[in-house]
Backbone bond lengths (Angstrom), bond angles and torsions (degrees), N, CA, C in turn:
res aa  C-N    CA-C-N  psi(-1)  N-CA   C-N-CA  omega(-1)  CA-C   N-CA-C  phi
1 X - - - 1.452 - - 1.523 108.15 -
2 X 1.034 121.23 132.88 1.607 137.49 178.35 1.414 94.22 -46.23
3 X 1.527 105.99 166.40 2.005 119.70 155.35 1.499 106.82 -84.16
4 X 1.664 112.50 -16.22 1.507 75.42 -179.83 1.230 100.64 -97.04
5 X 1.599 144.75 7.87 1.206 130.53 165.15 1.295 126.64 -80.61
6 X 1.018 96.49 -16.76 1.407 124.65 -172.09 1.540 108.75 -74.13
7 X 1.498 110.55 -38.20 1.392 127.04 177.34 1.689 99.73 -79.74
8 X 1.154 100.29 -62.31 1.742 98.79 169.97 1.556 117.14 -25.18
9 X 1.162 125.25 -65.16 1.338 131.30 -158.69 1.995 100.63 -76.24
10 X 1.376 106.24 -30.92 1.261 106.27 -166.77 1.650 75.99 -67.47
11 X 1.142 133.72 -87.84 1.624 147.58 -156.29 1.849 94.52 -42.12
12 X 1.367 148.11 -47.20 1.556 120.70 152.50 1.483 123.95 -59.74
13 X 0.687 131.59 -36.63 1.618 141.93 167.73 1.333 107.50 -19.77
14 X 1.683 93.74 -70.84 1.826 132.05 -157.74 1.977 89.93 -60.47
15 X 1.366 102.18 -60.56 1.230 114.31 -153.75 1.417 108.85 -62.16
16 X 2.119 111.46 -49.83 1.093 92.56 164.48 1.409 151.22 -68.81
17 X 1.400 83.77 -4.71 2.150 102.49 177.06 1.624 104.54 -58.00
18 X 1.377 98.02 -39.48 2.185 100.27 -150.48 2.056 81.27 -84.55
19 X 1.714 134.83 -33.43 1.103 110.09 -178.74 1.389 117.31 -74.05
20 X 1.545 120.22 -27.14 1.133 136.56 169.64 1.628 109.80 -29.44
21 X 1.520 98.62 -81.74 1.215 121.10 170.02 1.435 137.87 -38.18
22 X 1.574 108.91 -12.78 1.360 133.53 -178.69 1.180 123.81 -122.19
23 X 1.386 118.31 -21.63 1.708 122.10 171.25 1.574 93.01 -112.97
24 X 0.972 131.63 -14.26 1.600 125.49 -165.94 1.782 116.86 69.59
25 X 1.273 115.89 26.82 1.530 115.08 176.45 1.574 121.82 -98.71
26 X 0.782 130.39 157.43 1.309 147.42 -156.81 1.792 118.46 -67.12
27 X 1.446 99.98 -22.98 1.720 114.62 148.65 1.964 70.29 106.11
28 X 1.201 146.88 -31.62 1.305 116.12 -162.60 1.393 123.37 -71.61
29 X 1.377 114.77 -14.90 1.501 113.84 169.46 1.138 102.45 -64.28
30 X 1.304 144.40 -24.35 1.505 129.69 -178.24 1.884 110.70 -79.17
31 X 1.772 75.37 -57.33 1.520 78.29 -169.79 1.442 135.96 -52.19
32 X 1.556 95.71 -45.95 1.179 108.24 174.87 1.567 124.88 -40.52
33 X 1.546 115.69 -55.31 1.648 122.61 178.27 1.466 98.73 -54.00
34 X 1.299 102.91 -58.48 1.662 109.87 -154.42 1.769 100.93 -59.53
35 X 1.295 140.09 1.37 0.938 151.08 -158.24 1.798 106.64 -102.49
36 X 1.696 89.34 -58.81 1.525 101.46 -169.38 1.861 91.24 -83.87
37 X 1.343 128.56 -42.46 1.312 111.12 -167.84 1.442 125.92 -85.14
38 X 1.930 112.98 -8.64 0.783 119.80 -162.89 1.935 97.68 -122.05
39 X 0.702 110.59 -32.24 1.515 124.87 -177.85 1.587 111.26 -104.32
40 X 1.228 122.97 -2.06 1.462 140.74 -170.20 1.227 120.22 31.45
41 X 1.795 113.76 45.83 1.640 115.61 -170.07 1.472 100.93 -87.28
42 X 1.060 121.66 155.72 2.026 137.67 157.85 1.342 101.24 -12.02
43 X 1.386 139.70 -170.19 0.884 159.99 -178.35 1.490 94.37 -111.84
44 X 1.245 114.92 -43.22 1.610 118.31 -161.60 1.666 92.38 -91.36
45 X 1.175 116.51 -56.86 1.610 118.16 165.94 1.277 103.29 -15.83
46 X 1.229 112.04 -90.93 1.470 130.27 177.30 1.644 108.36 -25.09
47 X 0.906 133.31 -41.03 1.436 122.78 -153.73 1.774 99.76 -109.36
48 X 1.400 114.35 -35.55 1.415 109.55 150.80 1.585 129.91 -52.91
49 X 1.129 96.97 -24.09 1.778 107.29 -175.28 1.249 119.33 -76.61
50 X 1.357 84.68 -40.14 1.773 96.52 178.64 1.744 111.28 -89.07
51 X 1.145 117.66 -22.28 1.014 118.50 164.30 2.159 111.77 -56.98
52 X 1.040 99.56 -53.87 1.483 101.67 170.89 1.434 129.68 -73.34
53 X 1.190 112.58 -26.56 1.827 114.56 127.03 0.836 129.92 -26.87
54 X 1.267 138.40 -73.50 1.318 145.95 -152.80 1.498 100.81 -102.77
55 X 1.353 140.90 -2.37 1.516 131.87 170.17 1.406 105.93 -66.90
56 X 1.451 126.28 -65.06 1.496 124.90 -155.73 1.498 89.26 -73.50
57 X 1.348 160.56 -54.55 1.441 121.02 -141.02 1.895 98.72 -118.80
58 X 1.303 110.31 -7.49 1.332 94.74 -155.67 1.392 147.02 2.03
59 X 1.276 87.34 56.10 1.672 108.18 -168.79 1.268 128.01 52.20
60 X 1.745 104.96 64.20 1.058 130.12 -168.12 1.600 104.70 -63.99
61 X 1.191 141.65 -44.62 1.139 156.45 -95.61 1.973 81.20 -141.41
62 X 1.689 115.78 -61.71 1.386 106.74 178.30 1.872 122.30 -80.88
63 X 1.401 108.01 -10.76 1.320 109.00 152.63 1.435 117.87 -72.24
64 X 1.260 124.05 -17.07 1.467 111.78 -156.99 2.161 79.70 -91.34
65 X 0.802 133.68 -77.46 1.953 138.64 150.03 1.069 82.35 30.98
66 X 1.652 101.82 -76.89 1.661 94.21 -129.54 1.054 106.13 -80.01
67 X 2.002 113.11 -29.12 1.741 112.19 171.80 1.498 122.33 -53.13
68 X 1.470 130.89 -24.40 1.314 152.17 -158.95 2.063 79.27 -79.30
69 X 1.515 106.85 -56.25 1.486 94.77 -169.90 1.681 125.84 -86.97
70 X 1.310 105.26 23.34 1.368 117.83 177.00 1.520 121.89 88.75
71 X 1.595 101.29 14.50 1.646 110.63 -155.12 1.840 116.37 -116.40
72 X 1.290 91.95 23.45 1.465 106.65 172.33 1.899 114.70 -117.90
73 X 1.492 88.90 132.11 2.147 79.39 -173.56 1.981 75.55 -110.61
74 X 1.992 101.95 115.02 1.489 90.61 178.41 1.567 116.94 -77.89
75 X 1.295 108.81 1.70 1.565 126.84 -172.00 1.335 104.99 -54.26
76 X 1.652 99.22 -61.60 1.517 128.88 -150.84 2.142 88.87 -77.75
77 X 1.301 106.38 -52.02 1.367 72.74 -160.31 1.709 101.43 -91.61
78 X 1.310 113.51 25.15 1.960 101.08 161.13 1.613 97.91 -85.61
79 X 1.101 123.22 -17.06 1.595 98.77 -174.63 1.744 103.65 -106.38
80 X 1.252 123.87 -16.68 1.913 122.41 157.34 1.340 77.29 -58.08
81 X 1.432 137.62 -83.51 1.126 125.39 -124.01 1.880 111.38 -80.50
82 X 0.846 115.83 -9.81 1.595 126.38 159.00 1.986 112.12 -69.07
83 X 1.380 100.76 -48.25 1.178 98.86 164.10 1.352 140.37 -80.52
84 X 1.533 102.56 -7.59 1.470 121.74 172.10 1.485 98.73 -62.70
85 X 1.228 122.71 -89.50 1.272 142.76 175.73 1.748 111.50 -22.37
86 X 1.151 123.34 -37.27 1.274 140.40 164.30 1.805 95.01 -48.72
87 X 1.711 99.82 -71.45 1.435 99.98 -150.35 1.530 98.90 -84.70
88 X 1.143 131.04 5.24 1.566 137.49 172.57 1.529 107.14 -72.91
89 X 1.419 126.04 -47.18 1.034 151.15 -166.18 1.792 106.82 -68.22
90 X 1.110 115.83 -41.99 1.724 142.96 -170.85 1.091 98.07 -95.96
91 X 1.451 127.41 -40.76 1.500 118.21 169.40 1.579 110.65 -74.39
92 X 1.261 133.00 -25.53 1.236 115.48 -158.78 1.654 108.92 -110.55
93 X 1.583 92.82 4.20 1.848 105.69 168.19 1.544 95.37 -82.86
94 X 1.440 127.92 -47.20 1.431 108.33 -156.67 1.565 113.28 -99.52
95 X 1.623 108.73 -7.00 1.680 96.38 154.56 1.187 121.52 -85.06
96 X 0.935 141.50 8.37 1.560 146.97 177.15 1.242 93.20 -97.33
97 X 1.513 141.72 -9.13 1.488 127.88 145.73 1.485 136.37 -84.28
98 X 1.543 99.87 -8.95 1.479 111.49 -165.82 1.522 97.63 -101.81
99 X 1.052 104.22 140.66 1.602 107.85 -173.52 1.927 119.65 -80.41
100 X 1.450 117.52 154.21 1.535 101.26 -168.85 1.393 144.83 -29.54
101 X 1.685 84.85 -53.27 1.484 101.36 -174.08 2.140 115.30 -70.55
102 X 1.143 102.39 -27.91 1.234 125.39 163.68 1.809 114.53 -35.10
103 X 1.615 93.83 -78.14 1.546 136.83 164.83 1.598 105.67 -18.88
104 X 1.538 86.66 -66.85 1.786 103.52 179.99 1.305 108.69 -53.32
105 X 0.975 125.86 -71.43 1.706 146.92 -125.96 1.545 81.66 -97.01
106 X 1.540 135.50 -15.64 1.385 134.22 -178.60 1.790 105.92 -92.61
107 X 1.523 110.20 -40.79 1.385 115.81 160.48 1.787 126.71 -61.64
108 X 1.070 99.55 -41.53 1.507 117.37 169.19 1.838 112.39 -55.26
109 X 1.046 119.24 -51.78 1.250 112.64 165.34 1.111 122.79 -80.73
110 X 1.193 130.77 -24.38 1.825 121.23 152.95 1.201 124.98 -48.89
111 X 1.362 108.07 -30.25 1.596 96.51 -172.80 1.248 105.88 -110.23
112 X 1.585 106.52 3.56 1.905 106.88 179.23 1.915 93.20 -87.00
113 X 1.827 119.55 -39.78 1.040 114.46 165.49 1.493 121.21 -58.99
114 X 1.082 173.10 -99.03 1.255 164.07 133.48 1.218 117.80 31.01
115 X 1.083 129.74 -55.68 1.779 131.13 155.29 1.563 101.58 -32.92
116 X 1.796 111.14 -63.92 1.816 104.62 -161.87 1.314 113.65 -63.11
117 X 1.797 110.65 -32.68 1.329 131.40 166.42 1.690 117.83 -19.91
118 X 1.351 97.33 -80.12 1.383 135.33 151.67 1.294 120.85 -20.48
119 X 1.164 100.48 -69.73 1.487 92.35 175.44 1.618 134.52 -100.88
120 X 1.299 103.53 20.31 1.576 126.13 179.39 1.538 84.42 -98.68
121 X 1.392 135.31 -67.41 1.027 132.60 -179.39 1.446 133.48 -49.45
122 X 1.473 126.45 -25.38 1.202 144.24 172.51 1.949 103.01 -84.65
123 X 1.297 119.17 -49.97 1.387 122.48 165.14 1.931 125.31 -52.71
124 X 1.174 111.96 -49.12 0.750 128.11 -176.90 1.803 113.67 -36.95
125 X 1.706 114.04 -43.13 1.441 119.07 -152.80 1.729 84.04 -105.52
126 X 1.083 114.67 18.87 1.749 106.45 177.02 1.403 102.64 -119.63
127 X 1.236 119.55 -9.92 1.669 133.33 -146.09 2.072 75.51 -108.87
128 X 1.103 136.78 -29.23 1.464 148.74 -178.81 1.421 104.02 -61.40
């Protein structure tokens, strides 16, 4: 792998750690784009990649924070996280059938839905 990819990946990595760490999300909305638009991987590339990203630490380092401040229920996320793995598994059988552009344009509206989500919900209590 080149230095400047090499630098690349360190600089998404980095970046998605500190949003990670601040919205509490899973780092693949970052990674993932920044992968295919910036690193020019597959669509599916991309989403495998980040999938192998995010296995070893799942933000080992900002769970351990927030548990230090009383802000982890470990109850709640062994059984999401039993079911995560469930529904990770079911998700990653049936995009490996759906073809790229599909893939995309199916990610693209998730996060264009969740954005409006977001911000209908954040508007809403000022609009009062």
């Amino acid at each position: 792998m080149a230095a400047s990819m090499i630098v690349l990946m360190l600089l998404i990595g980095l970046f998605a750690g500190i949003v990670s760490g601040v919205f509490g999300i899973g780092g693949g909305i970052i990674i993932v784009p920044a992968l295919i638009y910036l690193a020019k991987f597959s669509q599916h590339a991309a989403i495998g990649t980040s999938l192998a990203i995010l296995l070893p630490p799942v933000g080992l380092w900002a769970v351990l924070e927030y548990y230090r401040h009383g802000n982890v229920d470990l109850k709640a996320a062994l059984i999401v996280a039993i079911a995560f793995m469930a529904g990770g598994w079911i998700g990653a059988h049936l995009a490996n059938h759906l073809g790229g552009s599909l893939l995309k344009l199916m990610f693209g509206l998730f996060v264009v839905g969740i954005g409006g989500y977001l911000i209908f919900d954040a508007v809403k209590p000022m609009a009062s």
